[in-house]
RORO-49949 format. One record per atom (N, C-alpha, C, O): x, z, y; atom name; residue in one letter. Coordinates in nm, 4 decimals, padded with zeros to 6 digits. Layout:
! RORO-49949
+----------+----------+----------+----+---+
:       c1 :       c3 :       c2 :  a : r :
+----------+----------+----------+----+---+
:        X :        Z :        Y : CA : a :
...
+----------+----------+----------+----+---+
! end
This chain:
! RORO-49949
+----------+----------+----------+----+---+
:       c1 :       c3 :       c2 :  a : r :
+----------+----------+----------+----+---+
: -02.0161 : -01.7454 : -00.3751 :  N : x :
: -02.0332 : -01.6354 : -00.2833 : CA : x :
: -02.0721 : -01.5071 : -00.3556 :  C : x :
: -02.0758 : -01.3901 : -00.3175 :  O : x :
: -02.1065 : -01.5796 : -00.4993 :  N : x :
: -02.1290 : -01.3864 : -00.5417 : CA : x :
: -02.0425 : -01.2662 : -00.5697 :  C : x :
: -02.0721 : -01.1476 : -00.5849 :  O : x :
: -01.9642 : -01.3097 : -00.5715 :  N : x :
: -01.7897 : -01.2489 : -00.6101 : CA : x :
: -01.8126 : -01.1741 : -00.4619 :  C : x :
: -01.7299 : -01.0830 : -00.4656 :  O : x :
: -01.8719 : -01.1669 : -00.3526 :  N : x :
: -01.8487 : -01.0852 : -00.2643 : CA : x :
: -01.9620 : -01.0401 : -00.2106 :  C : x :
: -01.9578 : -00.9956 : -00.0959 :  O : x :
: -02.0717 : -01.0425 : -00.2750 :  N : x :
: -02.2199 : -00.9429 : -00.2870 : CA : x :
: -02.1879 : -00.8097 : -00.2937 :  C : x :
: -02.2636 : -00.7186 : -00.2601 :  O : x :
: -02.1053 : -00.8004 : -00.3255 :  N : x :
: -02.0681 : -00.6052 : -00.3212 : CA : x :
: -01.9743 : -00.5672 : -00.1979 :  C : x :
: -01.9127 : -00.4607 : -00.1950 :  O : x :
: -01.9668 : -00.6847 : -00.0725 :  N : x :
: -01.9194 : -00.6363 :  00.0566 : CA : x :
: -02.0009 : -00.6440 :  00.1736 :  C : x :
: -01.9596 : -00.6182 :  00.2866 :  O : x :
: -02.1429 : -00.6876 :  00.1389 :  N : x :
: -02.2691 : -00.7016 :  00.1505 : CA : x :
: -02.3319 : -00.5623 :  00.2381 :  C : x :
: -02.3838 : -00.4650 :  00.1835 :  O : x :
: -02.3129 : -00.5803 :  00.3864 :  N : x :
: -02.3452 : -00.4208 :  00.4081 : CA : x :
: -02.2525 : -00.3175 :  00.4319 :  C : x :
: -02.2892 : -00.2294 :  00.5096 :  O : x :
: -02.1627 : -00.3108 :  00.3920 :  N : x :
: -02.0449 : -00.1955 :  00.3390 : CA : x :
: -01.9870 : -00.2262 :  00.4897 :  C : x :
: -01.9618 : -00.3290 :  00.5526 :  O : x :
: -01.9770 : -00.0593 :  00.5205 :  N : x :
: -01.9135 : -00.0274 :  00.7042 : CA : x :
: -01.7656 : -00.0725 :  00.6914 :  C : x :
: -01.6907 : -00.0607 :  00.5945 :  O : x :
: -01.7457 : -00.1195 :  00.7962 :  N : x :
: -01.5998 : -00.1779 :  00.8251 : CA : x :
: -01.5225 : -00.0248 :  00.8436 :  C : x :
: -01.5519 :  00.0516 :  00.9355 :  O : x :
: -01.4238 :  00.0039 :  00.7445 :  N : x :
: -01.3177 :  00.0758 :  00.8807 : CA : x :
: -01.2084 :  00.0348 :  00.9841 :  C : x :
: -01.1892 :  00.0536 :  01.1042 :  O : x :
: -01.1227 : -00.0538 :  00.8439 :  N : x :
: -01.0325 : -00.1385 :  01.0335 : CA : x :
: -01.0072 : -00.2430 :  00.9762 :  C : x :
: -01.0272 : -00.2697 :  00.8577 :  O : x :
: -00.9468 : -00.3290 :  01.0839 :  N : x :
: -00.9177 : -00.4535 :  01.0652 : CA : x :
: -00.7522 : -00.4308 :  01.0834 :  C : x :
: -00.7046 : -00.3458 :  01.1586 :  O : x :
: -00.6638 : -00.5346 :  00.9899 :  N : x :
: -00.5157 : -00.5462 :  01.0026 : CA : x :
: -00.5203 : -00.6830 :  01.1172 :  C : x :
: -00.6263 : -00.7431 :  01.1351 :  O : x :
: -00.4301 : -00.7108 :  01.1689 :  N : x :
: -00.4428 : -00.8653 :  01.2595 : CA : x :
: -00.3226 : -00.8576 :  01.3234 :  C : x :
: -00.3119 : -00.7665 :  01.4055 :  O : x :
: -00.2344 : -00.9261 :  01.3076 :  N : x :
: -00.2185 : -00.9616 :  01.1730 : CA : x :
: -00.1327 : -00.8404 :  01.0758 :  C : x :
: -00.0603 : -00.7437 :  01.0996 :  O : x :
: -00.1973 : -00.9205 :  00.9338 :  N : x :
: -00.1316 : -00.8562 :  00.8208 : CA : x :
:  00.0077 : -00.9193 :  00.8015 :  C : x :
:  00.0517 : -01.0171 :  00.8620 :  O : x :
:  00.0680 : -00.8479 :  00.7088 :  N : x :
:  00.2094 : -00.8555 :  00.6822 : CA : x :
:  00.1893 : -00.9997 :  00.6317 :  C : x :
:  00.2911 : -01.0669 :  00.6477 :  O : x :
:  00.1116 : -01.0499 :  00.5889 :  N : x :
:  00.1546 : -01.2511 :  00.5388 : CA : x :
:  00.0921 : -01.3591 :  00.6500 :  C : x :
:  00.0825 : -01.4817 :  00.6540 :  O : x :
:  00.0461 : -01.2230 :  00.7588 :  N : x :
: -00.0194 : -01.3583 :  00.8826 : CA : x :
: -00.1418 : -01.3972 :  00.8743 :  C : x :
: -00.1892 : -01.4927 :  00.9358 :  O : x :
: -00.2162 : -01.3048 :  00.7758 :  N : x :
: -00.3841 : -01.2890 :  00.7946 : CA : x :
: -00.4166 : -01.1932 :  00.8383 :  C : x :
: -00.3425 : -01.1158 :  00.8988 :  O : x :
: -00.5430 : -01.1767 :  00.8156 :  N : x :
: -00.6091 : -01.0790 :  00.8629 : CA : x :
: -00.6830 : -00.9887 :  00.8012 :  C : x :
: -00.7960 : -01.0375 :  00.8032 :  O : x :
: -00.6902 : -00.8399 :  00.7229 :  N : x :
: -00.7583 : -00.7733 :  00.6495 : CA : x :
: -00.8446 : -00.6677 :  00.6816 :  C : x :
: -00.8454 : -00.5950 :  00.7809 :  O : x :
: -00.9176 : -00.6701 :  00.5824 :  N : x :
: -01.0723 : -00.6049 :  00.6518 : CA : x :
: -01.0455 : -00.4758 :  00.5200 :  C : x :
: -01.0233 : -00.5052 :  00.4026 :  O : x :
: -01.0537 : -00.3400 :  00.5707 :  N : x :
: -01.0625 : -00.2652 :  00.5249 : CA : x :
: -01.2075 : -00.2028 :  00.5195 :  C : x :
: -01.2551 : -00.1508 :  00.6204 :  O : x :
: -01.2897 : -00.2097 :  00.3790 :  N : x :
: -01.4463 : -00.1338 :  00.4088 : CA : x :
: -01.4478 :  00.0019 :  00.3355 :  C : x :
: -01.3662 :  00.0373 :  00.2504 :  O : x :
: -01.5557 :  00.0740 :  00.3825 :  N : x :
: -01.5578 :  00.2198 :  00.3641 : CA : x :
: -01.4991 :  00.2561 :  00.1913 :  C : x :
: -01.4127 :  00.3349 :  00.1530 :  O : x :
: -01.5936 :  00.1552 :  00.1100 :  N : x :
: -01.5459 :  00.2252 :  00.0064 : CA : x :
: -01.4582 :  00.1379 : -00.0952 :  C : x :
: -01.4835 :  00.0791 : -00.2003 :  O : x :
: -01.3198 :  00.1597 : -00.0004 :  N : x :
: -01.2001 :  00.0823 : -00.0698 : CA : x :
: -01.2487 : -00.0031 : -00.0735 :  C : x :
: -01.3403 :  00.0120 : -00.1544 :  O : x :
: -01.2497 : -00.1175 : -00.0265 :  N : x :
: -01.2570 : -00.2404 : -00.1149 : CA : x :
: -01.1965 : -00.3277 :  00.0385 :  C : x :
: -01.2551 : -00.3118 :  00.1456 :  O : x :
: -01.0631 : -00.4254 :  00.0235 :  N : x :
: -00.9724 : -00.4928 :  00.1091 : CA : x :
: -01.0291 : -00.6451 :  00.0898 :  C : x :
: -01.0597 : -00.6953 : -00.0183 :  O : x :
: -01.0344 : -00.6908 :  00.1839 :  N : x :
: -01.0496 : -00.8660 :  00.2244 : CA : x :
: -00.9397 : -00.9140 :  00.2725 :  C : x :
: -00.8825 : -00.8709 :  00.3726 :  O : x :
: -00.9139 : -00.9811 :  00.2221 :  N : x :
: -00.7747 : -01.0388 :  00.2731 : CA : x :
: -00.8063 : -01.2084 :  00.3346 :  C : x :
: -00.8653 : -01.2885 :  00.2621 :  O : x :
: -00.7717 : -01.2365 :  00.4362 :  N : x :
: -00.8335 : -01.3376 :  00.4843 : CA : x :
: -00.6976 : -01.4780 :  00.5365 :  C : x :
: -00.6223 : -01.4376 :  00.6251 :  O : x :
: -00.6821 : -01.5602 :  00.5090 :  N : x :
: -00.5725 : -01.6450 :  00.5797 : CA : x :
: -00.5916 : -01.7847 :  00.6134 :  C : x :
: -00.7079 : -01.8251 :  00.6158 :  O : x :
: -00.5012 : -01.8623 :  00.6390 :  N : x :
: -00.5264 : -01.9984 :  00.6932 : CA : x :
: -00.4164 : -02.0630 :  00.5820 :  C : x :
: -00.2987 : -02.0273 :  00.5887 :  O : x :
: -00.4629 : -02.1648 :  00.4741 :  N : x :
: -00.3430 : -02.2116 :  00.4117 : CA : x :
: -00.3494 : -02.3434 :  00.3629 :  C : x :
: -00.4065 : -02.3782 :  00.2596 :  O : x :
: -00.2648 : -02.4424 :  00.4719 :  N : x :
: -00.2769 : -02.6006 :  00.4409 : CA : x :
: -00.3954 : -02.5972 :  00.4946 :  C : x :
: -00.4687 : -02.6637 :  00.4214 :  O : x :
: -00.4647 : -02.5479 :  00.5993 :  N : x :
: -00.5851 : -02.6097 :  00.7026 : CA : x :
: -00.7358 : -02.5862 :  00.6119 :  C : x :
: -00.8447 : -02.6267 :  00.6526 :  O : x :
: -00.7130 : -02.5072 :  00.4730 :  N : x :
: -00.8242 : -02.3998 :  00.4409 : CA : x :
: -00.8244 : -02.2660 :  00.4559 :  C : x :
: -00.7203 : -02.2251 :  00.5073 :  O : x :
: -00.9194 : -02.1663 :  00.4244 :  N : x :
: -00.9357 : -02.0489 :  00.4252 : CA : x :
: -00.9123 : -01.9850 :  00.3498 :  C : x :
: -01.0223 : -01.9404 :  00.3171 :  O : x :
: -00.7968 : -01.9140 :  00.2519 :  N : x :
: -00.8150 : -01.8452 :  00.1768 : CA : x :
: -00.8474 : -01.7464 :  00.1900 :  C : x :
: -00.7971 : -01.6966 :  00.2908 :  O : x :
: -00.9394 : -01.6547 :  00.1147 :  N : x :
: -01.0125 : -01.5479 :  00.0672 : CA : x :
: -00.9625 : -01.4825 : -00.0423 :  C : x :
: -00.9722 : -01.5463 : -00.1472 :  O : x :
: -00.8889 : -01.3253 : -00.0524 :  N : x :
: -00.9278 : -01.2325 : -00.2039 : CA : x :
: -00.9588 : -01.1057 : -00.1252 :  C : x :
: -00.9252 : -01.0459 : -00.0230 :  O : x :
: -01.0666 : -01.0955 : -00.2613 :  N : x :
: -01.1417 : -00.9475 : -00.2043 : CA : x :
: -01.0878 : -00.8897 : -00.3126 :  C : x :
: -01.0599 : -00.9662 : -00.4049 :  O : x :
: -01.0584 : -00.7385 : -00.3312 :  N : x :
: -00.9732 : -00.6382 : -00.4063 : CA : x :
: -01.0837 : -00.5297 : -00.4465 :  C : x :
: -01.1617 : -00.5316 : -00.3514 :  O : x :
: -01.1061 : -00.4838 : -00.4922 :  N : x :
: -01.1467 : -00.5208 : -00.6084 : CA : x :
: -01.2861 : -00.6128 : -00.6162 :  C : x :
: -01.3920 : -00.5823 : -00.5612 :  O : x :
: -01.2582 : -00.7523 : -00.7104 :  N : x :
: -01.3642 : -00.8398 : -00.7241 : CA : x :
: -01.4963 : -00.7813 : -00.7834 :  C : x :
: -01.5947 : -00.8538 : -00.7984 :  O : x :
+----------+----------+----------+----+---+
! end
């Protein structure tokens, strides 16, 4: 979970739902994208920049 201590707080501006691959992305104030999905019945997670 520490890989995402620096999204910790940080104001949402929008949410994608769905995104172009069928997740869902979280846009926060200062740049930084979550990309969120469902794959084979887990969650994948990448946050941009780690």
């Amino acid at each position: 979970m520490a890989k995402y201590d620096g999204l910790l707080g940080q104001p949402v501006l929008e949410v994608e739902e769905p995104d172009k691959e069928g997740g869902i992305t979280v846009i926060f104030k200062d740049n930084r994208f979550l990309f969120v999905k469902a794959l084979d019945g887990e969650i994948d997670t990448v946050s941009i920049p780690e």
